[in-house]
N, C-alpha and C positions, 0 to 999 in steps of 0.2 A: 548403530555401529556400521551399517550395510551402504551408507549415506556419507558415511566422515563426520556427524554432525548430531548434537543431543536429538531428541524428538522436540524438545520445544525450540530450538533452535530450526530445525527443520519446517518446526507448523510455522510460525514466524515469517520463513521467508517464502510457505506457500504462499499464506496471505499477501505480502506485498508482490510475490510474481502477479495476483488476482489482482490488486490494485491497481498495477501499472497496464493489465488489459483495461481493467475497467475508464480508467483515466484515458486511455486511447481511444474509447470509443466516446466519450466527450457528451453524452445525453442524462448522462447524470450527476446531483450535486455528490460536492463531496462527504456532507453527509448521508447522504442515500449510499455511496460508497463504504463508508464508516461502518454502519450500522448493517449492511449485508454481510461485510467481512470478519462480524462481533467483535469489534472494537466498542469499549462502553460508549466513548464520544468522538465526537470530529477530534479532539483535543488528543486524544490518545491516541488517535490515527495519524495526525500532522506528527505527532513525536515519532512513533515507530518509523515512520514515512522517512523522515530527516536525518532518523539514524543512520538506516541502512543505504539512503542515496545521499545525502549531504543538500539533497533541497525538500521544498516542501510538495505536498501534492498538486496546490497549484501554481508552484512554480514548473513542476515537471510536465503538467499539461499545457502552459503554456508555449514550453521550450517543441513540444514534440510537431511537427510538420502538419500542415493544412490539408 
């Protein structure tokens, strides 16, 4: 309640805050991402991924600056 936001709403979007670091630093795959962030698969992480931004993971790392 202290949030605006359930708690698994909240874990949710720590995890993708963590993704979108991890995605910016660009040395690891996306499953190596997946699976730090306990997502059961790449496949569960590209949904959650999509949801919350409207692209995928690797569309997001490729969009983000050299």
């Amino acid at each position: 309640a202290a949030v605006g936001r359930s708690p698994h709403r909240y874990i949710c979007d720590r995890r993708l805050e963590r993704a979108k670091a991890l995605l910016a630093d660009g040395d690891r795959t996306l499953v190596d991402i997946a699976l730090a962030l306990s997502f059961s698969c790449q496949a569960n992480f590209t949904r959650a991924f999509r949801q919350a931004t409207g692209q995928t993971p690797g569309q997001y790392r490729r969009k983000l600056p050299a």
